[in-house]
VEXKOLKE-24181 format. One record per residue (C-alpha): residue number from 1; residue in three letters; x, y, z. Coordinates in steps of 0.001 Angstrom, whole numbers, plus 524288, in hexadecimal, padded with zeros to 5 digits. Layout:
BEGIN
[NUM, "ALA", [X, Y, Z]] ...
***
This chain:
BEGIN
[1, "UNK", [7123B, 7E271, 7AE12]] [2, "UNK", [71C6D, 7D888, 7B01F]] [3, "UNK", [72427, 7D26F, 7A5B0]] [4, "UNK", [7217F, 7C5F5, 7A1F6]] [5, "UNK", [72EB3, 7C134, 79D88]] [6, "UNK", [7354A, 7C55D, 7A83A]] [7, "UNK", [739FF, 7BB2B, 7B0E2]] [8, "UNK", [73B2C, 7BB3D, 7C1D6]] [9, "UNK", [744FF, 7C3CD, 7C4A4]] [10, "UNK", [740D7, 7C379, 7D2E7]] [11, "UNK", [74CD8, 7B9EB, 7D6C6]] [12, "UNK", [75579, 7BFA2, 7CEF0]] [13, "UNK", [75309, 7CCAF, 7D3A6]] [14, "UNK", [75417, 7C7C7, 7E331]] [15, "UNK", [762B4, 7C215, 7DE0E]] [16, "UNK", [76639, 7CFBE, 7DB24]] [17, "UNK", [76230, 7D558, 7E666]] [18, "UNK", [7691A, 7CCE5, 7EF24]] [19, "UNK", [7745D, 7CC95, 7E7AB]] [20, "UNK", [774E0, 7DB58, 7E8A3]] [21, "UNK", [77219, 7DBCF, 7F90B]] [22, "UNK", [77D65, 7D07B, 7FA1E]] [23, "UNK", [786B1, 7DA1B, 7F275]] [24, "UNK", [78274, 7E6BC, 7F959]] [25, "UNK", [7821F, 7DE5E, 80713]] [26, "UNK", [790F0, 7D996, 80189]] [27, "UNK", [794B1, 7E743, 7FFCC]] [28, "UNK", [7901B, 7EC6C, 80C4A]] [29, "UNK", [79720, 7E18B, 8141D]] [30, "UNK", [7A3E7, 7E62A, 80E42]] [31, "UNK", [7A196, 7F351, 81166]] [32, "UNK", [79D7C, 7F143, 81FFC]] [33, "UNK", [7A97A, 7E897, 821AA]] [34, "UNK", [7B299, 7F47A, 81A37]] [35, "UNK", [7AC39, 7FC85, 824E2]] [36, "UNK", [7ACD0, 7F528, 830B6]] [37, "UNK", [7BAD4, 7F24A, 82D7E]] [38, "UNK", [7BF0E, 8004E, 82C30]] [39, "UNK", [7B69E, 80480, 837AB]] [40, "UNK", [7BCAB, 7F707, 84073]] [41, "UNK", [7CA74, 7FD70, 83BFD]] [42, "UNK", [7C7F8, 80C5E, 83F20]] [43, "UNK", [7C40E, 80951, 84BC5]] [44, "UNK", [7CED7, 800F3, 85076]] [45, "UNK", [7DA56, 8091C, 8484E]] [46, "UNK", [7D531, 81632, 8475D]] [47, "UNK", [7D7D3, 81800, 8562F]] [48, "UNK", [7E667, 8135A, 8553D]] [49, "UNK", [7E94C, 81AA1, 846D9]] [50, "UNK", [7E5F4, 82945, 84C6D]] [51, "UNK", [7EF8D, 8261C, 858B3]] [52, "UNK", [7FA4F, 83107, 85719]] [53, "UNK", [8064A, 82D35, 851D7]] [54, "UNK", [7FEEE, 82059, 84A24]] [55, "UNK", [80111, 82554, 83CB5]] [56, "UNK", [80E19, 82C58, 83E8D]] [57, "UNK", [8170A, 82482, 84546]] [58, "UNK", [81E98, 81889, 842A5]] [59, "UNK", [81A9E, 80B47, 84813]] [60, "UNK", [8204B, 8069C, 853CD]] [61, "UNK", [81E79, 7FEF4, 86125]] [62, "UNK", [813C0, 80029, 86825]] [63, "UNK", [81751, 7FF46, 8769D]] [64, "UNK", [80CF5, 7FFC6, 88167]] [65, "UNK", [810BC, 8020A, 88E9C]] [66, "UNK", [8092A, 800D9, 89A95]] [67, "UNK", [80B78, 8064A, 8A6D1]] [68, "UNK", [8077B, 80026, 8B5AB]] [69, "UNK", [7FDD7, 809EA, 8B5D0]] [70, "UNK", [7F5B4, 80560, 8AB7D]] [71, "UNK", [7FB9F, 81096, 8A0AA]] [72, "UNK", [7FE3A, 80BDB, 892BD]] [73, "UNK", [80820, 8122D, 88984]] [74, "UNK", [80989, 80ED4, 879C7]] [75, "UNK", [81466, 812DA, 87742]] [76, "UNK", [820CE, 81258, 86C04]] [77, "UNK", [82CDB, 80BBF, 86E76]] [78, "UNK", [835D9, 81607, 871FD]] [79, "UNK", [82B00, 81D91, 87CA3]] [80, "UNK", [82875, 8118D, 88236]] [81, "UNK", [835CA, 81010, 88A7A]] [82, "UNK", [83366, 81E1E, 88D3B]] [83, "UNK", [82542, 81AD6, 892FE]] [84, "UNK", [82996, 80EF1, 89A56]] [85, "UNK", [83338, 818B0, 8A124]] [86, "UNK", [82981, 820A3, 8A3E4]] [87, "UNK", [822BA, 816CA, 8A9E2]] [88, "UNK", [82CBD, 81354, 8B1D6]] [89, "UNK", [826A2, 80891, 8BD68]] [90, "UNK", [8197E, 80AA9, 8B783]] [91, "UNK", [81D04, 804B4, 8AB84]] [92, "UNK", [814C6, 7F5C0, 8AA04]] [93, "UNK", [81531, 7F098, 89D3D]] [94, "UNK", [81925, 7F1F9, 88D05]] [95, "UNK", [8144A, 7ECFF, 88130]] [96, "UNK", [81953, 7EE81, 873B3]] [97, "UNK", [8126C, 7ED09, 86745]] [98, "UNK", [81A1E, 7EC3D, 85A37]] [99, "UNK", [81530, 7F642, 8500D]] [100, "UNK", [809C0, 7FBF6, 85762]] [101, "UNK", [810D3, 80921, 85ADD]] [102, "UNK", [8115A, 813EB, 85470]] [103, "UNK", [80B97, 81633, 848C8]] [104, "UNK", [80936, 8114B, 83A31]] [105, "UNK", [81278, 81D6B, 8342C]] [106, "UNK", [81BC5, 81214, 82F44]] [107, "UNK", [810D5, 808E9, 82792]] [108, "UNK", [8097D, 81371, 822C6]] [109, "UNK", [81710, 81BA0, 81C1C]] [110, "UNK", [81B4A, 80CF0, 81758]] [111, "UNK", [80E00, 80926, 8122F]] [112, "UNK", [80DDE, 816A4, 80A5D]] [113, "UNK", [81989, 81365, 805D3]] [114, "UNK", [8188D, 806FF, 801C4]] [115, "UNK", [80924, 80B52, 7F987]] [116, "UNK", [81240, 816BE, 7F2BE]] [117, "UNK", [81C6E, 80BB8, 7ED6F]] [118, "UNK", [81340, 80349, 7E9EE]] [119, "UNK", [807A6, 80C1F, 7E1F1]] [120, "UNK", [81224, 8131A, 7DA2A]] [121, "UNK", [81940, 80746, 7D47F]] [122, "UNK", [80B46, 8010B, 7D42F]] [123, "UNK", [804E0, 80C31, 7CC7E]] [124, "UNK", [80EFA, 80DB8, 7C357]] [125, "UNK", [810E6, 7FDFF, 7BF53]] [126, "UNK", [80128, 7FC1F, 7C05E]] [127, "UNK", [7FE48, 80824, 7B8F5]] [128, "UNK", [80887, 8048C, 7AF12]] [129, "UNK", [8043C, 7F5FD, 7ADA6]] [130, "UNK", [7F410, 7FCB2, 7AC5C]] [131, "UNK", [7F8BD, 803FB, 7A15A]] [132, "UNK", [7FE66, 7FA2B, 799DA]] [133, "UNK", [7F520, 7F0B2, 79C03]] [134, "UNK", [7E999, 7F8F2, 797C5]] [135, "UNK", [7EF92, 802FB, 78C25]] [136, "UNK", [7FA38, 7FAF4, 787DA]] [137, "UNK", [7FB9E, 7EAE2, 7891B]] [138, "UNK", [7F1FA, 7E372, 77E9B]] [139, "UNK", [7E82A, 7DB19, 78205]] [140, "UNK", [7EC77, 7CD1B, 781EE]] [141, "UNK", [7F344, 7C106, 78A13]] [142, "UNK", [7FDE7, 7CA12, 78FD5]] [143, "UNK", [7F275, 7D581, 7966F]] [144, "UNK", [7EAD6, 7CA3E, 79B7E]] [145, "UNK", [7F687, 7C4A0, 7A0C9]] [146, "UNK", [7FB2F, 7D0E2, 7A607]] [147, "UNK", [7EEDF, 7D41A, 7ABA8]] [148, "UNK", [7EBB0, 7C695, 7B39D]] [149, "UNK", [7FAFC, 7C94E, 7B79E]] [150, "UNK", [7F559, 7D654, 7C07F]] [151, "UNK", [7E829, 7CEA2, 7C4B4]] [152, "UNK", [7F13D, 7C431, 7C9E9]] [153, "UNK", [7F9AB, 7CD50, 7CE95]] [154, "UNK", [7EDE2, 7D41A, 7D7D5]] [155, "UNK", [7EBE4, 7C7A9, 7DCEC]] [156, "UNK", [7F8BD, 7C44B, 7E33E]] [157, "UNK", [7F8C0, 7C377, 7F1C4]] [158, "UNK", [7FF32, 7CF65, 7F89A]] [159, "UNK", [809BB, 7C66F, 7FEED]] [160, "UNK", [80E11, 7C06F, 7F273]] [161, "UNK", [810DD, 7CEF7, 7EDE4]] [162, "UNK", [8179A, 7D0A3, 7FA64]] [163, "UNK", [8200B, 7C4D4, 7F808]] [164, "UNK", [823F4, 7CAC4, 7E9B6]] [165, "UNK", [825AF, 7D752, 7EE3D]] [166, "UNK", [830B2, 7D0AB, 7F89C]] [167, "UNK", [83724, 7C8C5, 7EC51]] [168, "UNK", [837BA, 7D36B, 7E2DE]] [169, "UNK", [8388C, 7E052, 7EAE4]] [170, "UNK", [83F6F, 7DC8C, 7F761]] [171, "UNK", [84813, 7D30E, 7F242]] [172, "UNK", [848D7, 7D66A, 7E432]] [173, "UNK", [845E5, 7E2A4, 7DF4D]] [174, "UNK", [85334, 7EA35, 7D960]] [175, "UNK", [85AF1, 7F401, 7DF8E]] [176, "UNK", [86634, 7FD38, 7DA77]] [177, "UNK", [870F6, 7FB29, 7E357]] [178, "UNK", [88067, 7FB2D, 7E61E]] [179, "UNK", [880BA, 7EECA, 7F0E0]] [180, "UNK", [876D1, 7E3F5, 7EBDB]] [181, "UNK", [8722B, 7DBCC, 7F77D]] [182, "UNK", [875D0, 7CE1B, 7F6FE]] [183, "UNK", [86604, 7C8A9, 7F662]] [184, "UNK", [8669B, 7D130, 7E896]] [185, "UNK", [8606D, 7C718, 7DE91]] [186, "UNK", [868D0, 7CD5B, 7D3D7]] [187, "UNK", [87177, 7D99B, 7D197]] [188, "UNK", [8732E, 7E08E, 7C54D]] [189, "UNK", [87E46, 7EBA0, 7C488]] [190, "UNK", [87CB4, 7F957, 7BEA3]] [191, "UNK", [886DF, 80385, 7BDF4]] [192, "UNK", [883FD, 80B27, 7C89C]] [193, "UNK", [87E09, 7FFB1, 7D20F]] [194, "UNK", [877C6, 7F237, 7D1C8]] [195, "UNK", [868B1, 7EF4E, 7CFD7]] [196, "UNK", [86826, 7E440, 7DAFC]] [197, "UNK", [85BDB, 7DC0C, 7DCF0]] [198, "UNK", [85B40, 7DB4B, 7EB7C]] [199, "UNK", [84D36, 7E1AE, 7EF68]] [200, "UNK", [84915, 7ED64, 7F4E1]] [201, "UNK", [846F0, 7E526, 8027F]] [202, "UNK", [83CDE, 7EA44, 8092F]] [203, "UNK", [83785, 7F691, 80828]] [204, "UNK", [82D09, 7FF7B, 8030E]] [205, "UNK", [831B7, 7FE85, 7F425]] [206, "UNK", [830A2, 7F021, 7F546]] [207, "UNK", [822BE, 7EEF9, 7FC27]] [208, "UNK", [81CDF, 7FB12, 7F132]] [209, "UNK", [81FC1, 7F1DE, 7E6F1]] [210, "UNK", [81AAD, 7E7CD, 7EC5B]] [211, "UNK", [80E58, 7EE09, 7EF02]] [212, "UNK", [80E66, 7F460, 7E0E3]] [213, "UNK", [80D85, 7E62E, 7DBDE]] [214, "UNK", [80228, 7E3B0, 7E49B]] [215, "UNK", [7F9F4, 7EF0F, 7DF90]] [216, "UNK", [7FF54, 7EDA4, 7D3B2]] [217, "UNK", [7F3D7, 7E6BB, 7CCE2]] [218, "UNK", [7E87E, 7F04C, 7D2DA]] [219, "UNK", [7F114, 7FCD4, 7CC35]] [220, "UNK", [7F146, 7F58F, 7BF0B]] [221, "UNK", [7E31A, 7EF23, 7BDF0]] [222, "UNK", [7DCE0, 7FC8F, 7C35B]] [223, "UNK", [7E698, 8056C, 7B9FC]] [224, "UNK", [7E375, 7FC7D, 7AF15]] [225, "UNK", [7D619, 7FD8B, 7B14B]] [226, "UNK", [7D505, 80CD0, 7B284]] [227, "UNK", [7DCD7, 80C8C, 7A5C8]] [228, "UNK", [7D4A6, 80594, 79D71]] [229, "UNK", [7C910, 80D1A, 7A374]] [230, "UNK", [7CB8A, 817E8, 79C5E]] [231, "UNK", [7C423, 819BD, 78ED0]] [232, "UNK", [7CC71, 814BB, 78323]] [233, "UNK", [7C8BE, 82271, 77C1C]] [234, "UNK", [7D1EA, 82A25, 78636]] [235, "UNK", [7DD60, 82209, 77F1E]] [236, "UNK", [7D7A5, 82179, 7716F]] [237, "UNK", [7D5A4, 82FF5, 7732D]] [238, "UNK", [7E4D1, 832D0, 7770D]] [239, "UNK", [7EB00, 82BDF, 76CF3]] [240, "UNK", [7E18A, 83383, 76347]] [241, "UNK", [7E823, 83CDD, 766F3]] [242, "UNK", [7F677, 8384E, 76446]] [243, "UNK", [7F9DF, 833F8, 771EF]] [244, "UNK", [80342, 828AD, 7749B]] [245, "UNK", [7FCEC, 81C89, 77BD9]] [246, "UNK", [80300, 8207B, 78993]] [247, "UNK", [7FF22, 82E77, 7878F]] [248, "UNK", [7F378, 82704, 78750]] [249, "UNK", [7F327, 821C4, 7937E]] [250, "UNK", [7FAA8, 82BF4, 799A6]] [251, "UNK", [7F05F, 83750, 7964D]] [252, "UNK", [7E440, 830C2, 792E4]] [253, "UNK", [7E1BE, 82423, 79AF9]] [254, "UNK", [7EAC8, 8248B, 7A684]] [255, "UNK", [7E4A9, 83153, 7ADC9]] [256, "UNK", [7D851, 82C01, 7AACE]] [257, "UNK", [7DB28, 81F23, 7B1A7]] [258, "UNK", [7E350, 82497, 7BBED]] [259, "UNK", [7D7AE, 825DD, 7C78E]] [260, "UNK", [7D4F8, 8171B, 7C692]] [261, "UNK", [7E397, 8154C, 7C69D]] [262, "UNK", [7E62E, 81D86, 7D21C]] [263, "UNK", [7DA1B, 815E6, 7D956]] [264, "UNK", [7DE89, 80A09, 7D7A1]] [265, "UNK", [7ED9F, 80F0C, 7DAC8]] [266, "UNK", [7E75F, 81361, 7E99E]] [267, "UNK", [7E1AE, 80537, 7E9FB]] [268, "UNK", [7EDFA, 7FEF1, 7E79E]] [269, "UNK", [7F31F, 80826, 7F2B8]] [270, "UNK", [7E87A, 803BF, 7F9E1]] [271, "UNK", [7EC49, 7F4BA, 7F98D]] [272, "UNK", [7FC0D, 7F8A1, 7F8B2]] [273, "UNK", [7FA11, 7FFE1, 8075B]] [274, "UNK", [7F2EC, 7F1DB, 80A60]] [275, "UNK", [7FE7E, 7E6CD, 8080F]] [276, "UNK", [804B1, 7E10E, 81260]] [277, "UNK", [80B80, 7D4A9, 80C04]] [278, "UNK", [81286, 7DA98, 80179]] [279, "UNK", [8186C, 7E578, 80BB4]] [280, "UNK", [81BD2, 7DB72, 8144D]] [281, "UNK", [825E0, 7D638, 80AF0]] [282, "UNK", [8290A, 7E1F9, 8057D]] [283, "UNK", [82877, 7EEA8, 80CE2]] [284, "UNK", [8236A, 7EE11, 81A56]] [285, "UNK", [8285C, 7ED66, 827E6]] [286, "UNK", [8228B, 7EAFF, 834E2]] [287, "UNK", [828C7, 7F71D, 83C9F]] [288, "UNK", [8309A, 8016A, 837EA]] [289, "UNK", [83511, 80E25, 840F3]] [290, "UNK", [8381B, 81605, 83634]] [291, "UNK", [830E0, 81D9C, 82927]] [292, "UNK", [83635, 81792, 81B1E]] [293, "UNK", [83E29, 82454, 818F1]] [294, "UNK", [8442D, 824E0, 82803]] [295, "UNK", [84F5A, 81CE0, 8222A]] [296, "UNK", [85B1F, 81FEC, 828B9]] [297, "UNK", [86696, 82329, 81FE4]] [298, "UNK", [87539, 82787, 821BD]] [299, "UNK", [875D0, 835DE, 825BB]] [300, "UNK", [87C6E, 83F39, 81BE9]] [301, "UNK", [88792, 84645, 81F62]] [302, "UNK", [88606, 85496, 822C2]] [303, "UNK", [88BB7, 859F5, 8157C]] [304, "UNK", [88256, 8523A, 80EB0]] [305, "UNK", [87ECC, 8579A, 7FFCE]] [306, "UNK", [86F57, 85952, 7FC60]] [307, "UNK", [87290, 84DDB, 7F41A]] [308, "UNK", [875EC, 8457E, 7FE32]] [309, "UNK", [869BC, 84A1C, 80558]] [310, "UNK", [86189, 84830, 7F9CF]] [311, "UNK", [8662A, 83A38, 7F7EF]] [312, "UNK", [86314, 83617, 80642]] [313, "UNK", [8558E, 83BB4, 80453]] [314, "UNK", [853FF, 833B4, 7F7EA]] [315, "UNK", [8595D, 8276D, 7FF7B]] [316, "UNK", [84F37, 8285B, 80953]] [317, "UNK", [8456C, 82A0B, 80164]] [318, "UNK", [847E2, 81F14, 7FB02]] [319, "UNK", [84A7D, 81711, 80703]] [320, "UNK", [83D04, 819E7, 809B9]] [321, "UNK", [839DB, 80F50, 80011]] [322, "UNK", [84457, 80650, 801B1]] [323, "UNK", [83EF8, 8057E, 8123C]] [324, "UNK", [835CF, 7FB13, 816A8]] [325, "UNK", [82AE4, 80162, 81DD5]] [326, "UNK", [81F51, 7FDBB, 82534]] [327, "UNK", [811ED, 7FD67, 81EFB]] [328, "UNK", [80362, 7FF25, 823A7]] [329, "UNK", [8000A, 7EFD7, 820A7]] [330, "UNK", [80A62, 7E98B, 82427]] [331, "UNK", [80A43, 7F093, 831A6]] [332, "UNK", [7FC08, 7EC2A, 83502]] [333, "UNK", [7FE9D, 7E068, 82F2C]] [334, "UNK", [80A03, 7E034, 83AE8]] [335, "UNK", [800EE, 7E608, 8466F]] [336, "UNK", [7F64A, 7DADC, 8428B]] [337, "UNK", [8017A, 7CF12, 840AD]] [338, "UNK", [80DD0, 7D244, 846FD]] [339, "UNK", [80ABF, 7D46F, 85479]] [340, "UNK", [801E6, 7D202, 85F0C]] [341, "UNK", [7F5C6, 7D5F4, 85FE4]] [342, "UNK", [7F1D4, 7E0C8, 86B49]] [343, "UNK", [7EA82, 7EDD0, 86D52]] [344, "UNK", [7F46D, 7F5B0, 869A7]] [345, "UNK", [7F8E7, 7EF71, 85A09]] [346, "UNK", [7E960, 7ED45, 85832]] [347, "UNK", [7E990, 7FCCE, 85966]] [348, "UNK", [7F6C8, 7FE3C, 85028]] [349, "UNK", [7F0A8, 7F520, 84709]] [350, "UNK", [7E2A3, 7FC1D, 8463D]] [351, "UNK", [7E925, 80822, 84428]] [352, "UNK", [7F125, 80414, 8370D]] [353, "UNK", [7E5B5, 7FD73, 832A1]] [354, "UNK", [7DD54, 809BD, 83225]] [355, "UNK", [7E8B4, 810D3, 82E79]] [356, "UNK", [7EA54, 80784, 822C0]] [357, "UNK", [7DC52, 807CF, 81F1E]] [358, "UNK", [7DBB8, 81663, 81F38]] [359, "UNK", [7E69B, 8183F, 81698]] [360, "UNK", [7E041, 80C70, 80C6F]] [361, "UNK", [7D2B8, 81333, 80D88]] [362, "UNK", [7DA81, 8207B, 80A23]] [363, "UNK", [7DF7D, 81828, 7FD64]] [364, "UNK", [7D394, 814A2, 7F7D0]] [365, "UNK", [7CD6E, 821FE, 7FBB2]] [366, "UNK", [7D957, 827F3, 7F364]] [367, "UNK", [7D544, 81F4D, 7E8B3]] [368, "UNK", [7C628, 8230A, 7E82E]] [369, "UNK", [7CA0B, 8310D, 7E9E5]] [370, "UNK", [7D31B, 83022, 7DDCF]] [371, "UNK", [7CAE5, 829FD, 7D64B]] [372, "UNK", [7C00D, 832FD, 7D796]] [373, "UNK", [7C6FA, 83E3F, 7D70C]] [374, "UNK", [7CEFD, 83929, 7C917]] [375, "UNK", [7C269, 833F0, 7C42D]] [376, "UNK", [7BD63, 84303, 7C458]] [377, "UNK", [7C9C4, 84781, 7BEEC]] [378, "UNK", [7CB14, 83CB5, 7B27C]] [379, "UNK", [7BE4C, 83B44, 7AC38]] [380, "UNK", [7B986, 835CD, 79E18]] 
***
């Protein structure tokens, strides 16, 4: 028997349903087009990224030679006089093409490098700033304010960060010194040397912090987040107990917290890997023929000490982060911009792309795989 005070739902009901297929036809639109773009990628850089010698060797020239007898050689710079010799009468024509030699060894070392610098000073300032925001600072003016600080923050455009990153870190930033350069803002003497403001020019230290401030405000919204998740009894239960507040958070709420943490770290890495203004400013360099740590340095003198020796190894290991390197970004965004446009970049480009999406795929895989497996291991 039908109810007699209900009303026709019959229009409202056919809302629903199309407002459901429109979201589930959304949905599957993004999907196909996630698809078809990987798929459109693998196909044109998968062939070019398992070419020997594409993920271990530095980037260089591309030179294509071609003989009178229709034969083509690609070739590096330095075999390439060798084949023309070769050649001899036969020899026809050459074409160069900047940056499509080689191989992506360079970007890939200097994008690692640059994702290391910038998670660890990121993690520690965002999980820092979480913390305080969620167990210590009181609710009021100064949280709000605080709080639309980091939202605004998100919402900067990458080459603005760039920009700051060149005023603060390349021009800037303070370094301990003997000879201040002349471009130093301001000097300030100690007793064994002088703190001069002069930068850190360009180099990986000054593109990680840039990129720290750019995934800065995903590390502290996420951490905050995870933090408060956890149930107010864990902490009411600790301090029961006698703990101190940050024995607290140390033992009770941060391992609880720490798979969404790590999750959202992996993201940040995700998007850090992805920047190409704030390296260009920063960090990155178009072509480079040698690793970070291939820095040359003064030879040491056959009666050397193991102190001596352990001081140059110290010195280029920090060089490493004191170099300016080449980075995955920046060197498509070079392939795709810088130079024209032929069969043989298309393939150099491809190549890094798929490259670059493999390794940002790994990322987020990393991240799931965390989080499940942390999930299972922190429970309440």
């Amino acid at each position: 028997m039908n109810n007699p005070f209900a009303g026709d739902n019959s229009s409202i009901q056919r809302r629903e349903t199309l407002a459901r297929w429109l979201l589930r036809l959304g949905s599957y639109v993004v999907v196909a087009l996630t698809v078809s773009i990987f798929l459109f990628i693998t196909v044109k850089g998968l062939p070019h990224a398992l070419k020997p010698g594409f993920l271990t060797e530095l980037t260089s020239t591309l030179h294509v030679i071609e003989s009178n007898d229709g034969q083509v050689f690609k070739t590096n710079p330095v075999e390439a006089d060798v084949i023309k010799k070769q050649l001899g009468d036969n020899f026809r024509s050459e074409k160069t093409i900047s940056y499509s030699g080689g191989g992506i060894l360079g970007p890939i070392v200097g994008t690692a490098l640059l994702v290391i610098v910038s998670v660890t000073v990121a993690l520690f300032l965002g999980v820092c700033c979480a913390i305080y925001l969620s167990e210590y600072a009181k609710k009021g003016k100064f949280l709000e304010t605080v709080r639309l600080a980091i939202l605004n923050l998100a919402g900067v455009p990458s080459v603005v960060f760039g920009l700051f990153g060149l005023g603060a870190f390349v021009l800037t930033a303070p370094v301990l010194t003997d000879a201040p350069a002349d471009r130093a803002i301001f000097v300030i003497p100690l007793f064994f040397t002088n703190l001069s403001f002069q930068g850190w020019d360009t180099c990986v230290l000054s593109g990680g912090f840039t990129l720290a401030f750019v995934i800065l405000p995903v590390i502290i919204t996420a951490s905050e987040q995870c933090l408060q998740a956890v149930p107010q009894g864990f902490r009411e239960t600790s301090m029961a107990l006698g703990a101190t507040r940050w024995q607290t958070i140390w033992r009770s709420v941060l391992p609880f917290a720490t798979p969404g943490i790590l999750t959202s770290t992996i993201l940040g890495i995700a998007r850090a890997a992805g920047e190409t203004a704030p390296i260009m400013f920063t960090a990155a360099l178009a072509f480079k023929d040698k690793l970070p740590w291939q820095k040359d340095l003064p030879p040491l003198p056959a009666d050397a000490g193991m102190f001596a020796h352990w001081e140059q190894s110290v010195q280029r290991f920090l060089g490493v982060f004191t170099e300016s390197v080449q980075a995955l970004p920046y060197h498509i965004y070079t392939l795709a911009a810088k130079i024209p446009q032929n069969e043989y970049s298309e393939q150099a480009q491809y190549g890094s792309v798929f490259v670059f999406l493999i390794l940002v795929a790994s990322l987020a895989a990393t991240s799931i795989w965390l989080r499940i497996h942390l999930r299972k291991k922190y429970k309440w």
